[in-house]
C-alpha positions in Angstrom: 137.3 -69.6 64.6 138.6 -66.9 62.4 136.6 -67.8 60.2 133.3 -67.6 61.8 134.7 -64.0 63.1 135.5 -62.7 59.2 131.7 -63.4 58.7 130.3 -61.6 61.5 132.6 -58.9 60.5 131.4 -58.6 56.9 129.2 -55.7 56.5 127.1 -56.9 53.4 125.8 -59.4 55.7 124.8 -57.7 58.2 123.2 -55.2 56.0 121.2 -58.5 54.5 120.8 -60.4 57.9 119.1 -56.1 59.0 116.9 -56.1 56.0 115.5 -59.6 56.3 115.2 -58.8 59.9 113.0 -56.0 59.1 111.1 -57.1 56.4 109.6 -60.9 57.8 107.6 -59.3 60.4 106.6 -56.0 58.5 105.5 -58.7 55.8 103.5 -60.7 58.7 101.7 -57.4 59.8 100.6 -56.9 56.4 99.3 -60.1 55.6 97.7 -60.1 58.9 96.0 -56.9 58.8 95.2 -57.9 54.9 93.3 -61.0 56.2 91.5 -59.5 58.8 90.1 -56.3 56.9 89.0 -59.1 54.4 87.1 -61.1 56.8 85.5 -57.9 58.5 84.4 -56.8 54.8 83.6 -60.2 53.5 86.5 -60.1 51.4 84.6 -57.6 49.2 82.0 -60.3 48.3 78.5 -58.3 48.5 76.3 -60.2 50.7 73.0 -60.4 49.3 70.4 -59.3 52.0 67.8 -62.1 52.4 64.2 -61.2 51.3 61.0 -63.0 53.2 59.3 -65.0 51.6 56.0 -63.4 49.6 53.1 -64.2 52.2 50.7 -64.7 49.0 46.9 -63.9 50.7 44.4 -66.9 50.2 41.8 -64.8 48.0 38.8 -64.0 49.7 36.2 -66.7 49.0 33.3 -65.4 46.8 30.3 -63.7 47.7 27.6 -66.4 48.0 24.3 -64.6 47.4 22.2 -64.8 50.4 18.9 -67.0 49.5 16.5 -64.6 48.9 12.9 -66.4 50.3 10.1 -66.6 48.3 7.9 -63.9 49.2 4.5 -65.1 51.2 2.2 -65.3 49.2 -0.7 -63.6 50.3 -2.6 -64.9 52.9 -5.5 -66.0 51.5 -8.7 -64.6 52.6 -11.9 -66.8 52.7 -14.8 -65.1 52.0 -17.8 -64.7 54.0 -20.2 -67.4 53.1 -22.6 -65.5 50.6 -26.5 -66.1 52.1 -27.5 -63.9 49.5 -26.7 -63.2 45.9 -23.6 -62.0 44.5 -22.9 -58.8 46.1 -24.3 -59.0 49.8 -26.2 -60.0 52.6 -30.1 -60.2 52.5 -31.9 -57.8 53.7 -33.0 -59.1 57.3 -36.6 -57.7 55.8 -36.6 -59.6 52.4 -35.6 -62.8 54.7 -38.9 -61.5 57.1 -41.7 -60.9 54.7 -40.8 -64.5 53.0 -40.9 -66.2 56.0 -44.4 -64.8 56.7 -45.2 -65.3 52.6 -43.8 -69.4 53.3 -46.5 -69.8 55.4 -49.1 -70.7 52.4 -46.1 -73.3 51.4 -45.7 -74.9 54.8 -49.4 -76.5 54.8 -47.5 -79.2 52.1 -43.7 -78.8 52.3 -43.7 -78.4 56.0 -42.1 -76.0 58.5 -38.8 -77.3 58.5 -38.6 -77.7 54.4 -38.6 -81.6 54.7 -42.0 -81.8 53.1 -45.1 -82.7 55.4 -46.2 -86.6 56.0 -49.2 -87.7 54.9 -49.4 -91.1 56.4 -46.3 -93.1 55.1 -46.0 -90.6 52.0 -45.0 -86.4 51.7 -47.3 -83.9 50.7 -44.7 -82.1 48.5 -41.5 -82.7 48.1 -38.3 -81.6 50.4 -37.2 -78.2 49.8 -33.4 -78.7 51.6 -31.3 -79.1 49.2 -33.6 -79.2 46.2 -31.7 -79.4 42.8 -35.1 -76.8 41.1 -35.1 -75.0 44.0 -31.5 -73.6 44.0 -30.8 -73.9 40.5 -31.6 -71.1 37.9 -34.1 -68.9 39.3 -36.5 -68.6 36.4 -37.3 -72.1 37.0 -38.5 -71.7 40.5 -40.2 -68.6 39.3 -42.3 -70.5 36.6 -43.3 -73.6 39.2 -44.6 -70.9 41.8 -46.3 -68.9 39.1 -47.6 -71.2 37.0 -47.8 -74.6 39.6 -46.7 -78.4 38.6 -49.1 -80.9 37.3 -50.1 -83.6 38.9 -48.8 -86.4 36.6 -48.7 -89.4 39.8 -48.7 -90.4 43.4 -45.3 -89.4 44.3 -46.7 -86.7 46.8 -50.2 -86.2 48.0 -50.7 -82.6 46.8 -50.5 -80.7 44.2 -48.4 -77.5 43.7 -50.7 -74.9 42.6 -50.4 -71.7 40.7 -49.5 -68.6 42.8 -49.4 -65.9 40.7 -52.4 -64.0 41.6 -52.0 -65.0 45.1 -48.4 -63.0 45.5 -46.8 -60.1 44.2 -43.5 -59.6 42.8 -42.3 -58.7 45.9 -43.7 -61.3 47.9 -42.5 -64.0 45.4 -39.2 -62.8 44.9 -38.9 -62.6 48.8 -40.6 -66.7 49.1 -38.3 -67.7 47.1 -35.0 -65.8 48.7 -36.0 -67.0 51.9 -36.6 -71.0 51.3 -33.2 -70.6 49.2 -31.4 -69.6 52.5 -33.2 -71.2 55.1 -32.4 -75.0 56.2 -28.6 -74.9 55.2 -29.2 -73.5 51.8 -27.4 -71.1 50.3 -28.1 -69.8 47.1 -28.0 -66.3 45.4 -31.4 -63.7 46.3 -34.1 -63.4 44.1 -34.9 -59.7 42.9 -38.2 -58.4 42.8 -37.3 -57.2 39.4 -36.7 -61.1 39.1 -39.6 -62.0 39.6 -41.4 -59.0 37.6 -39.1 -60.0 34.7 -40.6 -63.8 35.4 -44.0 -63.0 35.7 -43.7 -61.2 32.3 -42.2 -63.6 30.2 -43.8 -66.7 31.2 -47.5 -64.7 30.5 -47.7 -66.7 27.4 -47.0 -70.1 28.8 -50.4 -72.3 29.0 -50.9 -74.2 32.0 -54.0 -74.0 33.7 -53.1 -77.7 35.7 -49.2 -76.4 36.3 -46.6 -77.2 34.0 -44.6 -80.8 33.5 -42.2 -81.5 35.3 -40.3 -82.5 32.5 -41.0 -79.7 30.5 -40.1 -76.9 33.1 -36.3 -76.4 31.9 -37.5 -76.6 28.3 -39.9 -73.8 29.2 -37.3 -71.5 31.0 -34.8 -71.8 27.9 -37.3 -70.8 25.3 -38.0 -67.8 27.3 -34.2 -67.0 28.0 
């Protein structure tokens, strides 16, 4: 009992028992406000801000050339069906005077061209679509000029010479018209054709008309 009163008593003890008093919950405070300023700051640890992610754009897909189409070609123009020779129509008059000039010719090869029927056999020969008669035209020239020989019976007549009988201009326009009429078509003959014809073929000899076989012979000698 005294004891425990000479302690109580002791001032160094008390001044210890004061001080440890004091310094526990100062030293709690401390620590305390120590860990809480850490965990509002992060405990000083920078905090690394996050960055999005790169949005990486998808590249833009290539120009495609638009097809260009081939251009059209032109339309293609037909032209007219040529009734006369290169370079135009016949003159309506030309086509007149050798329809009135035919007339002479139609007594054998018939109004229609077919060639006129003697019986069961032609007087001439058809004129539609007659390889002499649309061919070169110095070879029709020299036939009307100078006539064909009669060399069988193949056709009752006889194509005679017409030179005397027409004029350059009335042969040339014969011969345009029966080159054009029937659903033939073949280039006009000139008049200076025909002068050009008459002229050339002067020297050929015929007085019964020329061969047959001979008349392309003829026409190239002259050319």
């Amino acid at each position: 009992m005294s004891h425990e009163s000479k302690d109580s008593n002791n001032p160094i003890l008390s001044g210890i028992g004061s001080v440890f008093l004091f310094l526990v919950p100062f030293s709690l405070i401390v620590m305390l406000g120590v860990v809480g300023f850490a965990f509002l700051t992060g405990s000083g640890v920078e905090k690394k801000e996050e960055t999005p992610a790169e949005v990486v754009a998808a590249p833009a897909p290539a120009a495609t050339e638009a097809a260009t189409p081939a251009a059209a070609p032109a339309a293609a123009t037909t032209p007219a069906a040529a009734p006369a020779a290169a370079g135009g129509e016949i003159d309506p008059a030309v086509m007149a005077l050798g329809k009135t000039s035919y007339a002479t010719c139609a007594a054998c090869h018939g109004p229609d061209g077919t060639g006129l029927k003697a019986g069961p056999m032609l007087m001439a020969p058809s004129l539609v679509g007659s390889e002499l008669l649309l061919g070169d035209p110095d070879e029709s020239l020299l036939v009307v000029l100078k006539g064909i020989a009669k060399e069988n019976m193949d056709y009752m007549g006889m194509m005679a010479a017409l030179a005397a009988g027409l004029d350059d201009e009335k042969l040339a326009a014969v011969l345009t018209y029966t080159r054009n009429t029937w659903g033939n078509k073949a280039p006009a003959v000139t008049k200076e054709q025909a002068a050009a014809a008459r002229a050339k073929f002067a020297d050929v000899s015929a007085p019964a008309g020329v061969k047959r076989a001979e008349i392309k012979k003829l026409v190239e000698a002259h050319k």
